[in-house]
C-alpha positions in Angstrom: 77.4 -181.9 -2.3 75.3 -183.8 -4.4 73.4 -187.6 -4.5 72.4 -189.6 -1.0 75.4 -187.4 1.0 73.1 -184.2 0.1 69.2 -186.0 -0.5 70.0 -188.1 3.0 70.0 -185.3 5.3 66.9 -183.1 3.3 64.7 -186.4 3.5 65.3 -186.5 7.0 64.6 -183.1 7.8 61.2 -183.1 5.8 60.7 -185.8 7.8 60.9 -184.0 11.2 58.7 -181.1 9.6 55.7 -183.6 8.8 55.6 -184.8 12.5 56.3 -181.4 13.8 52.9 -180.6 12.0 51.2 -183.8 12.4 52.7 -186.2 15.4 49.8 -188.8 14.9 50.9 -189.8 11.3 52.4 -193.4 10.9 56.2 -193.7 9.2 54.3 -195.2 6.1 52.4 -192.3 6.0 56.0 -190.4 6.1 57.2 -191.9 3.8 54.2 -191.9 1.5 54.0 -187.9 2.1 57.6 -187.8 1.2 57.2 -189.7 -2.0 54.0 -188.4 -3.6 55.1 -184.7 -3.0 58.6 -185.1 -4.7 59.4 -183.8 -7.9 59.5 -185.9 -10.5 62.5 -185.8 -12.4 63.9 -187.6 -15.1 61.6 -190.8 -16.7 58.2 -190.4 -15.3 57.6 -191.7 -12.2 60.6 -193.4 -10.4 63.5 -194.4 -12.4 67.5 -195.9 -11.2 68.8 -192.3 -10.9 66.4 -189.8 -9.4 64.4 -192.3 -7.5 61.2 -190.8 -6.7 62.5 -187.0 -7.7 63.6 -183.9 -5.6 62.3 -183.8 -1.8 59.2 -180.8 -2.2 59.6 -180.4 2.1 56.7 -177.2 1.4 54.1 -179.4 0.1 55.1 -182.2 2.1 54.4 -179.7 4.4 51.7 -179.2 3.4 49.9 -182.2 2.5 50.8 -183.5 6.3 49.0 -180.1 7.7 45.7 -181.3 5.7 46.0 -184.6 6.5 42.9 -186.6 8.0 45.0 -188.5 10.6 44.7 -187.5 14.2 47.3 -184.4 15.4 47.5 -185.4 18.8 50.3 -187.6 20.4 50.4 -191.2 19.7 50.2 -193.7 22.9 52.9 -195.9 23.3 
């Protein structure tokens, strides 16, 4: 597998391990965790084939552990 068939479902995932880890972050700050902790490949910085680069879920991980937002649930 390879291009948004195989990126699709890792985004995703890396997706559930940041709120696993940190419940109170927003979906911007999701997506923004998802996008600065990517791999740049390709032309620096994003570019019409790789997009923002490889999904990094560790550091994404990682950088949603550390994070300043509240870890608690979010009320409705």
């Amino acid at each position: 597998m390879n291009g948004t068939s195989f990126a699709s479902p890792n985004a995703a995932a890396t997706a559930a391990l940041i709120m696993a880890v940190n419940p109170g972050l927003t979906p911007t700050d999701v997506l923004s965790i998802i996008t600065n902790t990517a791999k740049d490949l390709g032309s620096a910085g994003w570019d019409p084939y790789y997009g923002f680069g490889r999904v990094d879920a560790g550091a994404a991980v990682t950088m949603a552990a550390t994070s300043r937002r509240p870890t608690g649930r979010r009320r409705p």
